[in-house]
Structure formats: C-alpha cells, structure tokens
DRENDOGU-375776 format. One line per field, with one value per residue: x, y, z of N, C-alpha, C in turn; residue in three letters; chain; residue number from 1. Coordinates in steps of 0.2 Angstrom, whole numbers, padded with zeros to 4 digits. Layout:
// residues N
npx (X ...)
npy (Y ...)
npz (Z ...)
capx (X ...)
capy (Y ...)
capz (Z ...)
cpx (X ...)
cpy (Y ...)
cpz (Z ...)
r (ala ...)
c (A ...)
k (NUM ...)
***
This chain:
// residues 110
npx (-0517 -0510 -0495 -0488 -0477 -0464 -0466 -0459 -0448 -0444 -0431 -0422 -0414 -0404 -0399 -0387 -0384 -0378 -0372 -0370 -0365 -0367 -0353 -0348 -0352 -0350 -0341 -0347 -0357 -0374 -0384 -0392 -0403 -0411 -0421 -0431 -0443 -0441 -0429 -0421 -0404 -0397 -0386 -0390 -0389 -0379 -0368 -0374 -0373 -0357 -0353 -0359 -0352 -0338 -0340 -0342 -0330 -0323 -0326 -0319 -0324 -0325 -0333 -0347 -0364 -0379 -0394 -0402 -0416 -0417 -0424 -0419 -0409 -0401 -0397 -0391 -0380 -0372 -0368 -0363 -0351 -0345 -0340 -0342 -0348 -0359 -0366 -0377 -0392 -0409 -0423 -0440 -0442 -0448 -0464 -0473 -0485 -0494 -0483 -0469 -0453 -0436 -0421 -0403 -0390 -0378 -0361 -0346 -0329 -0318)
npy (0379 0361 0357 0342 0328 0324 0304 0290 0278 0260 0252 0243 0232 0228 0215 0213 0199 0197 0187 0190 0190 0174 0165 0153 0156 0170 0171 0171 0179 0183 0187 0197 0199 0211 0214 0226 0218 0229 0235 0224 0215 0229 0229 0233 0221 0216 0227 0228 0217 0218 0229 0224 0212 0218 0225 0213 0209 0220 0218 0208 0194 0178 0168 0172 0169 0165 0164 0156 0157 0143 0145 0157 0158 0170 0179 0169 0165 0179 0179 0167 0172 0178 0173 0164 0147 0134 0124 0120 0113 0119 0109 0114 0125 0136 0141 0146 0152 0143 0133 0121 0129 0126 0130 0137 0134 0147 0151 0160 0163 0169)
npz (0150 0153 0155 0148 0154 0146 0139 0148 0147 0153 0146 0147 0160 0174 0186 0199 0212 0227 0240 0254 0271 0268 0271 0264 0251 0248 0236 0227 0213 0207 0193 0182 0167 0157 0142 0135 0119 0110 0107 0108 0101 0099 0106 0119 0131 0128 0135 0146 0152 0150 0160 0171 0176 0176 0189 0196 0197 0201 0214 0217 0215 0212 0202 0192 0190 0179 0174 0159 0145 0136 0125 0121 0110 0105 0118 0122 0114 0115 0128 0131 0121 0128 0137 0146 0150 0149 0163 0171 0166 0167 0169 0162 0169 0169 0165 0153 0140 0138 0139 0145 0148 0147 0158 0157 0166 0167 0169 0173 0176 0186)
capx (-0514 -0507 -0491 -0487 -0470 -0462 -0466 -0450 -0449 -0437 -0431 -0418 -0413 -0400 -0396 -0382 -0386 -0373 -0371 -0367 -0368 -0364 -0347 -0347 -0357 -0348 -0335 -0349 -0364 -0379 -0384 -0397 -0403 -0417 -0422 -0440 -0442 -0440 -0423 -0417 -0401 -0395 -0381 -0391 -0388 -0370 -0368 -0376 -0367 -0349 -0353 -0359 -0344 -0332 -0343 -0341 -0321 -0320 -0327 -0314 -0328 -0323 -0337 -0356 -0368 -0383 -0400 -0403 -0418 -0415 -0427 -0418 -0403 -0396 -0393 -0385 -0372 -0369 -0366 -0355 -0345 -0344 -0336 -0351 -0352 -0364 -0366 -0384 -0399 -0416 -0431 -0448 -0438 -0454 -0473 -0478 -0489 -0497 -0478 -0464 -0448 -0430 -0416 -0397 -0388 -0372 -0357 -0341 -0326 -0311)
capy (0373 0358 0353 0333 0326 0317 0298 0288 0270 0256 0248 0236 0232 0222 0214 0208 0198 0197 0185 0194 0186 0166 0166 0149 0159 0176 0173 0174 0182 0181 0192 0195 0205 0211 0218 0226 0217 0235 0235 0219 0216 0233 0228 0235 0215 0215 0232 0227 0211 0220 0233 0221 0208 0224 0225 0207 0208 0223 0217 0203 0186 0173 0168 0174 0165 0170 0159 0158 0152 0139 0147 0161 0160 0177 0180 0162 0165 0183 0175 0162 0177 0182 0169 0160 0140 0130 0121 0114 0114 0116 0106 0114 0130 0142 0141 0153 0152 0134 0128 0122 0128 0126 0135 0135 0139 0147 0154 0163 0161 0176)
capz (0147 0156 0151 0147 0154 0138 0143 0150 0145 0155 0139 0150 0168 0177 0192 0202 0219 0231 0243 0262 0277 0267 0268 0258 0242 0245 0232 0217 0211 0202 0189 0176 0160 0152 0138 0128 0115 0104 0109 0107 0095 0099 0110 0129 0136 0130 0137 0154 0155 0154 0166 0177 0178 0179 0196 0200 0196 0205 0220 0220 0216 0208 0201 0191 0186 0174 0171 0151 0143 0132 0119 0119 0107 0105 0122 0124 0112 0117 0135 0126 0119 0136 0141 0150 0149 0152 0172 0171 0162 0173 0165 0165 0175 0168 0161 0149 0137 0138 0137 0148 0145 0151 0155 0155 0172 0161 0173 0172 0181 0185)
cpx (-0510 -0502 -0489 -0478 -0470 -0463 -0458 -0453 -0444 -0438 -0427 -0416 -0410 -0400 -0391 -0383 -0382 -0375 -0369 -0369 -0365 -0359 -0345 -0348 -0353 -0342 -0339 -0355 -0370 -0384 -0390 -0398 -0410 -0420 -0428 -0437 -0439 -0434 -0419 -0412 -0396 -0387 -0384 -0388 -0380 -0366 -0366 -0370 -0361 -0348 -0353 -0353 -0339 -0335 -0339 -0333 -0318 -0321 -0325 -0319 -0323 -0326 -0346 -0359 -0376 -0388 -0403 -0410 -0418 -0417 -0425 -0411 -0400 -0392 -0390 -0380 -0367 -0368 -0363 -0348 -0342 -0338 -0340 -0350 -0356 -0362 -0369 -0388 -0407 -0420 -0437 -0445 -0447 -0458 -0474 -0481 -0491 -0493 -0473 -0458 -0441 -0424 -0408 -0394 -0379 -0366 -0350 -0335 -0320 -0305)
cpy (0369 0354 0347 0333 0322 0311 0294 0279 0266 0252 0243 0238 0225 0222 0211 0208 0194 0193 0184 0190 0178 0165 0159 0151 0163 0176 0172 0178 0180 0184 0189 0202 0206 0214 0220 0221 0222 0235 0231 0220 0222 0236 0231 0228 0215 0222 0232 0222 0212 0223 0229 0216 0212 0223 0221 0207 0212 0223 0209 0196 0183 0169 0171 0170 0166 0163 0162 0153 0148 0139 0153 0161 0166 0177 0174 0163 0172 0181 0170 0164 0180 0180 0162 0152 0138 0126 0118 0116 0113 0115 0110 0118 0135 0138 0147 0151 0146 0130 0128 0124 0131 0131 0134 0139 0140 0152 0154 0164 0165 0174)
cpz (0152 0152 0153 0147 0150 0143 0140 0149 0148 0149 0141 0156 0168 0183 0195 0208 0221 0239 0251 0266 0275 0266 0264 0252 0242 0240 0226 0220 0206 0199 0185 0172 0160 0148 0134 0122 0106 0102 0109 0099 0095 0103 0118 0132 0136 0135 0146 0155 0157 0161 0172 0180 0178 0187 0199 0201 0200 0214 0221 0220 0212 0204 0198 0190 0183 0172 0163 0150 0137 0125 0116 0118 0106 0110 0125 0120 0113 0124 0133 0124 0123 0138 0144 0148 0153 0158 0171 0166 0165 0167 0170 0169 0173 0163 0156 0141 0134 0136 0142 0146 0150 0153 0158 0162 0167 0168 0169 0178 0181 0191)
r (unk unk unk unk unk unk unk unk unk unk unk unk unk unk unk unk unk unk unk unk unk unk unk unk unk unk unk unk unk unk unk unk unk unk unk unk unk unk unk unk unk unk unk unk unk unk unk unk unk unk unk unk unk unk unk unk unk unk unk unk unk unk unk unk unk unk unk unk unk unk unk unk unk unk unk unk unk unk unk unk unk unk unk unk unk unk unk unk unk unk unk unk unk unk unk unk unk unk unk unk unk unk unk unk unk unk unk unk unk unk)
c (A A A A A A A A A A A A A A A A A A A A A A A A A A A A A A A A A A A A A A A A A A A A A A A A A A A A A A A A A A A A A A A A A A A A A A A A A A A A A A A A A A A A A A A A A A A A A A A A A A A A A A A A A A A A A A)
k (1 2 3 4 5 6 7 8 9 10 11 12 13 14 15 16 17 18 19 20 21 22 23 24 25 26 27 28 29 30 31 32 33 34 35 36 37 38 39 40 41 42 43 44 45 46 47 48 49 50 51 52 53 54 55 56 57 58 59 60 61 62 63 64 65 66 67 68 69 70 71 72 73 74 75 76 77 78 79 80 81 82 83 84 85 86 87 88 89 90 91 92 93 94 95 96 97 98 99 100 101 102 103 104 105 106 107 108 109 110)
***
C-alpha cells in the first residue's frame, strides 16, 4: 500500500521589498498580500499586514507602501484601518478578464 501525504495548500503569502544598495529609497518598503479566495474575510491579510509593518518598524523605515486594487474593497478599508492613505491612483494598472482595472498606490508612514 502507498501511503498519500495529506495535501498542503498556500492559502496566503506576503512580501516585503527592501530597498539595498538605493540609499535614496532605503528608508521604505514595499509590501504585498494575498489571499485564496477560501480564505478571505478570515483576518490572514490583516494578520500579514501587522507582522509585516512590525518588520518595517523594526528595521527603522519610514515608510511602506502597498498596491490595492480599486475593486477590491475589503482589503482597501482593512488597509485604511491600518493606517494606509491614499498617494496615487494608477489607470488601467491590470487586464484581466476582458477589463481594465485600476489601482490605489496606499502608504503608511512611522
């Protein structure tokens, strides 16, 4: 009989990209989320998002900054509750599904 390892599933993933080498930039960062949609609602983004700005805080930035898509509300106003205002608005930043759609360059400042 072969036994079957339980299957593993990434249900969310962050990143934070750090700035080395550009001493103009390195006083922020630039982060991101993401979540199945199984999993949405359940608090993993806000989860990610603290840990990660604990990161940025602890490694002395002064700023983050987080691309949002403008159709996606939830994670706009949990990024609001963060802290997070609005900077820009890119037009037509992503294609998917025979539509453009925009999105919200949102940052936070320590």
């Amino acid at each position: 009989m072969i036994e079957q390892k339980p299957k593993t599933r990434i249900v969310a993933s962050a990143s934070l990209r750090f700035f080395k080498g550009f001493p103009s930039l390195e006083h922020k960062a630039e982060f991101g989320t993401i979540v199945h949609d199984d999993y949405q609602g359940k608090g993993c983004r806000l989860e990610l998002t603290k840990h990660l700005l604990e990161i940025a805080q602890k490694k002395g930035l002064k700023k983050a900054t987080v691309h949002v898509g403008t159709e996606t509300k939830k994670a706009f106003r949990m990024y609001e509750k963060c802290g997070f205002k609005i900077e820009a608005i890119r037009a037509k930043e992503r294609f998917a599904d025979g539509k453009y759609y925009d999105n919200y360059v949102m940052s936070i400042l320590f």
